[in-house]
N, C-alpha and C positions, 0 to 999 in steps of 0.2 A: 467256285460256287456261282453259281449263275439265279436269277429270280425271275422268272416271266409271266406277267401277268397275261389271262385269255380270256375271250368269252365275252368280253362285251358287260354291257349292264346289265346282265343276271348272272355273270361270274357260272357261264354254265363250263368254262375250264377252268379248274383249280392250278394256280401255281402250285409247283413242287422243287423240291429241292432233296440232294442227297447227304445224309452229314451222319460219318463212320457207319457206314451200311444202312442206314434208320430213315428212307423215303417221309420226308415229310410235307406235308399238302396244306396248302393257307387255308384257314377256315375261321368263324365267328369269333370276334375279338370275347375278351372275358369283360361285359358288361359290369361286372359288379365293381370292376375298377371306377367306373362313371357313376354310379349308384352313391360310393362311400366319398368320394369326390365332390359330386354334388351335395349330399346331406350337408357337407361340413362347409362347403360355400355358404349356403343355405342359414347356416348357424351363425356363420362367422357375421354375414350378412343381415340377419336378425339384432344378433348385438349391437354392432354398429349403429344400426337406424335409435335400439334403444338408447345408447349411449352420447352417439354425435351431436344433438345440441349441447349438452351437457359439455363434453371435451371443447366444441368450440367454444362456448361462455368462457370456458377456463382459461383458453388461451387467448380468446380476445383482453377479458382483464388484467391478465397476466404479462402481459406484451403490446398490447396495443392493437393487436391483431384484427383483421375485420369478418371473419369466416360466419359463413352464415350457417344459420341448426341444420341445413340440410348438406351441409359441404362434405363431410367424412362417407357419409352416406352413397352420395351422388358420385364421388372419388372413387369406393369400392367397387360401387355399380360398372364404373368405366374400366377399370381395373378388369374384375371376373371379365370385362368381356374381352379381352385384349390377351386375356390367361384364356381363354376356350377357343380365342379363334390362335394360339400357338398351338394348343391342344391338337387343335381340326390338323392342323400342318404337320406336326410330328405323326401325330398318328395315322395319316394320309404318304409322305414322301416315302419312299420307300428305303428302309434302312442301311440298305449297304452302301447309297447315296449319301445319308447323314454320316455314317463310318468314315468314308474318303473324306469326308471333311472334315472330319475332326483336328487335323493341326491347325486348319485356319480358323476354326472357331476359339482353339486355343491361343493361339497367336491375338484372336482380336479382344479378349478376354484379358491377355496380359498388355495387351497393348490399350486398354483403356483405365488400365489399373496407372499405367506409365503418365498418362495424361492426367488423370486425376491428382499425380502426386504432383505434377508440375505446376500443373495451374493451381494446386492449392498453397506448394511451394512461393506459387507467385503473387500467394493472395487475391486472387481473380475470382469478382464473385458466381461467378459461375462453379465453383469449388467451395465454398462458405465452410468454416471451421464449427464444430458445433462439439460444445465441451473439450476444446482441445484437439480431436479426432477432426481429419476430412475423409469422407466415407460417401459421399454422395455427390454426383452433379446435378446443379440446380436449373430447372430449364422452366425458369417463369411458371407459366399459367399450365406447360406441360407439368409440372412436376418435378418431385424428383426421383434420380437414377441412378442404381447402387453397382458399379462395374464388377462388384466382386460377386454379381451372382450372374451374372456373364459367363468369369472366370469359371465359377464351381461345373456349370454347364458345360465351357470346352473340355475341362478335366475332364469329364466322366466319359463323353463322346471319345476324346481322346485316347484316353487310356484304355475305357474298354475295347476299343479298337488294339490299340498299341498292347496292352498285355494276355490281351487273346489270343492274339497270331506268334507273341512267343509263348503261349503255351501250347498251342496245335504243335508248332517246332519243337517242346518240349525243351525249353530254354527258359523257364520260369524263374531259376534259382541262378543262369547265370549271371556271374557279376557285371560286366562289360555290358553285353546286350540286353538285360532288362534290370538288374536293381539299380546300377549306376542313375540309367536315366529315369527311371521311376524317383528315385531319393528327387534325383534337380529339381523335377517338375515341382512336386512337394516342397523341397524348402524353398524353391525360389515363390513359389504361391504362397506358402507363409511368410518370408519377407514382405512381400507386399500387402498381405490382409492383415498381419499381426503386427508386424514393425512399423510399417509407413502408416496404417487407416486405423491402427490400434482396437482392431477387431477381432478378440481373442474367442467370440465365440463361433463366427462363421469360421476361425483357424482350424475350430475344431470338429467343425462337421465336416468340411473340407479333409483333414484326418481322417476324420470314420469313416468317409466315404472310399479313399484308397485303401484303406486298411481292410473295407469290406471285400474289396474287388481282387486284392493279394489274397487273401485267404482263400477265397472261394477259387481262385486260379491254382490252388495249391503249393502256396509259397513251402518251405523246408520252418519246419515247427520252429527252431535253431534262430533262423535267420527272423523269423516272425518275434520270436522274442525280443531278440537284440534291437530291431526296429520297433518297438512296443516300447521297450526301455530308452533306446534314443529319442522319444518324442515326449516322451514323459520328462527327462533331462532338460530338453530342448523349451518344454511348455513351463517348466519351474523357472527356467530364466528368463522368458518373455514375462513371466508374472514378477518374478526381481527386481526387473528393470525397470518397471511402471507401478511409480506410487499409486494411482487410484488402482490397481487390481489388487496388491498389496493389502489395500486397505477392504477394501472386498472379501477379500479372506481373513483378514481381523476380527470384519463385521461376521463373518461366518463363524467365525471358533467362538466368538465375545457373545454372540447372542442378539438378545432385544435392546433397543434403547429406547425408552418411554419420549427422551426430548425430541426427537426431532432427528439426532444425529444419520450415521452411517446406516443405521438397519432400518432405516422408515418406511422403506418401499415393502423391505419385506415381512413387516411390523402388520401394515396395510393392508398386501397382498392377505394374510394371512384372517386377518378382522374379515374383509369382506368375503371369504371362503367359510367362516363361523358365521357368517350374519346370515347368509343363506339357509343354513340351515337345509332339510329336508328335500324343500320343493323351490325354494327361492322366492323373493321379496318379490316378484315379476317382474314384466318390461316395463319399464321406465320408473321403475320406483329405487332406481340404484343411487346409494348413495355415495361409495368409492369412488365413483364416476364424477364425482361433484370437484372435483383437485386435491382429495386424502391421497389416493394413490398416485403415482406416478406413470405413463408412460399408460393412462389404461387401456388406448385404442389397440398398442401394439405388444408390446412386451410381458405386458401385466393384463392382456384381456382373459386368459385361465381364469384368475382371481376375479375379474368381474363375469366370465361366466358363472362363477360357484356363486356370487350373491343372489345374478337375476336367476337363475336356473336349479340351486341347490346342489345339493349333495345329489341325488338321483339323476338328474342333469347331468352332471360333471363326469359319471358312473357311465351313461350312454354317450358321452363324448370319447371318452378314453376307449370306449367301445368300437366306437365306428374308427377312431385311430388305431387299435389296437388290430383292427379287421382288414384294414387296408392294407395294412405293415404283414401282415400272414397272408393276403392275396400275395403282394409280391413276392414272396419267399416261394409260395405254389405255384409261379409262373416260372420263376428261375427256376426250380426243382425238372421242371417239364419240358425245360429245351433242352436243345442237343446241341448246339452250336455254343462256345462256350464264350463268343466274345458275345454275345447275346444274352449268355446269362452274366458274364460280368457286369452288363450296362446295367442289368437289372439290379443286380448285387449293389451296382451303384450307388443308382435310387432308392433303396431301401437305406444304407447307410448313410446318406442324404437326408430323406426323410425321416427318419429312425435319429437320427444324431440332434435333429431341431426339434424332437416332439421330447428327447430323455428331457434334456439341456433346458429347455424353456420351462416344462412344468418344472422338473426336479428346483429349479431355482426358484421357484415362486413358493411352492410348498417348505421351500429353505432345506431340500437337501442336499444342495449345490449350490457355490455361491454363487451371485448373480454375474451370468456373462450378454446378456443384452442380447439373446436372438428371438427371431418371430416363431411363433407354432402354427406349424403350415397351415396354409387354405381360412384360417381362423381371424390370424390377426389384419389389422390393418396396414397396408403396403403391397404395391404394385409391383416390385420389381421380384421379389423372393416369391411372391404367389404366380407370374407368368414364366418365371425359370422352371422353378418347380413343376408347374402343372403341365409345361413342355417334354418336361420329362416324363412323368405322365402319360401323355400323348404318346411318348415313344414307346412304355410299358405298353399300355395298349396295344398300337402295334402288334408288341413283338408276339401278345397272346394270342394272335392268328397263327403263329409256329410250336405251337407245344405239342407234346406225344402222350399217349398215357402212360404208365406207369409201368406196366406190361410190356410194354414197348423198349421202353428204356433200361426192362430188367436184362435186355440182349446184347447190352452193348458193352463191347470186353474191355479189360482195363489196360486202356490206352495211355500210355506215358500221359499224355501232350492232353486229357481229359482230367486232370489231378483233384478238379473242381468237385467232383464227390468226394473226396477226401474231409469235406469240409461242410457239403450236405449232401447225405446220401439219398440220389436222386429218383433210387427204386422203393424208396420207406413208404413217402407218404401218401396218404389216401383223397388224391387229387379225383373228382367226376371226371369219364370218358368225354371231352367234347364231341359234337356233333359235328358233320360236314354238311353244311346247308346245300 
């Protein structure tokens, strides 16, 4: 498969490419990616400013701490722009270039995962322990930097790379050449996010996210099960093995505790989702935000958006997430190339797996596993992974076909990926060729 770009800067030659008889020509990304992207930056960003003197008060008292009212603020600020100029790069390189690359971004992904354990192993404050867990490297005035969302990044490059081309081969279901090494990559990423950094909920969208991209590649129903059930086994005794998730799940069956105990965060979360009410108390009248709730910049800001924003708020949030998460499904639907639609497949079970996980714990109907809800919460590293990925969707919306297009294409062993969503259904707009 070749890609050449012509024409200069008015692109008055379209690249084109051939894939299973179905001529396809680069043309206008699907903006609406950048639209629902942005909003939510936007949101996420609004919050913040409402919230962040407020967090830093908390944490100065609380610790000692010297963070000025405009610090979380000015943080995010620097952040989004570090997430859009990855943005600009993914969605600019040209992908079969990020493809080849995929082992080394995977490689550099587990290899900082390896450093992290060491130096924390070593107790090096550049590794700082925080509740038990070391999950971050701490780089002073930089910040800090979370390797496992590195990792999740060479995954997806990786794999959809890697279980694309054995599905063209039409080697999807073999043991040797694709389950075998698919399983390693998987447990040996959950050793490291789950075992060593004690991060059972990035374990788990890391999960969704292969799980998306075997399915849509056309795994054998069979073997999808048996590997559904192996992870489910697999996720019971990492929760075994670790009293505080244990108790997490206690907190989950046992309910409320009025003192203070196990369930207070989600006690919390919960009061400032009812305080809200309709339209919400507004900006800067939050009171969760004051040190009731825990964790409100990052983990718990759902719940301080339902205070400042209400119920109707919270309604166009899940909205604009809800829309995102259905762009991407309509982009994969629309390519032809199918390690193209696995990256996609990716990112949605990516993204899809930190928007169930996050809210579902906060509204209490999952117990809490401590991850961000994209684009929203506060945190540099999971928002410029993410939005890099992003960047790559993008992309790849320069190569879709319509739907008509794709009613022609016969059923090819090695294309299984309709199996899983049938890609002549939905009623995707004809793009235009600029």
């Amino acid at each position: 498969m070749s890609l050449r770009s012509g024409g200069g800067g008015r692109h008055s030659l379209r690249s084109k490419e051939t894939v299973n008889g179905i001529v396809t020509r680069r043309h206008r990304p699907d903006y609406m990616i950048v639209l629902f992207m942005g909003l939510l930056m936007l949101i996420g960003l609004i919050t913040l400013y409402a919230i962040g003197p407020q967090r830093a008060n908390v944490l100065n008292n609380s610790y000692g701490s010297s963070y000025g009212s405009t610090y979380f603020f000015v943080k995010q600020i620097i952040s989004l722009a570090i997430a859009l100029i990855g943005f600009f790069i993914f969605s600019t390189i040209p992908y079969e270039r990020v493809i080849k690359q995929g082992k080394k971004l995977l490689w550099i992904g587990f290899g900082l995962c390896t450093v992290l354990f060491l130096a924390g192993a070593a107790h090096l404050s550049i590794a700082p322990a925080t509740l038990g867990a070391v999950r971050w490297f701490q780089l002073g005035t930089i910040g800090s930097v979370q390797p496992a969302e590195m990792l999740k990044f060479g995954i997806l490059v990786f794999l959809g790379g890697f279980i694309g081309t054995r599905a063209k081969q039409g080697l999807i279901n073999d043991r040797y050449k694709t389950l075998i090494p698919v399983a390693a990559v998987t447990m040996l990423a959950l050793l490291f996010v789950v075992v060593l950094q004690k991060d059972l909920g990035t374990g788990v969208a890391i999960a969704g996210m292969i799980a998306a991209m075997m399915m849509i590649a056309g795994v054998n129903k069979r073997i999808g099960v048996i590997a559904l059930a192996a992870l489910l086994l697999i996720g019971v005794i990492f929760i075994l093995i670790a009293p505080h998730r244990v108790q997490r799940i206690v907190t989950y069956v046992g309910g409320s505790d009025s003192t203070g105990g196990s369930s207070y965060q989600i006690d919390n979360a919960l009061i400032a989702i009812g305080t809200g009410g309709p339209f919400g108390v507004g900006i800067g009248n939050s009171v969760q935000a004051s040190g009731y709730l825990p964790e409100a910049t990052n983990d718990s800001v759902f719940a301080i958006m339902g205070e400042i924003f209400g119920f109707v708020g919270l309604m166009i949030i899940l909205l604009i997430l809800f829309s995102l998460l259905m762009r991407l499904l309509s982009i994969m639907d629309h390519l032809v190339d199918i390690r193209l639609k696995l990256l996609v497949a990716g990112v949605f079970g990516w993204f899809g797996a930190h928007v169930i996980l996050n809210i579902s714990a906060i509204i209490g109907v999952f117990p809490l596993t401590g991850i961000t809800l994209p684009l929203l919460s506060f945190g540099g590293t999971s928002m410029i992974f993410l939005t890099a990925a992003l960047g790559l969707v993008f992309q790849l919306s320069r190569y879709t076909v319509h739907s008509s297009r794709l009613s022609n294409v016969g059923d090819n062993k090695h294309e299984d990926s309709r199996s899983g969503r049938r890609i002549g259904r939905t009623r995707y707009a004809s793009r235009r060729s600029s």
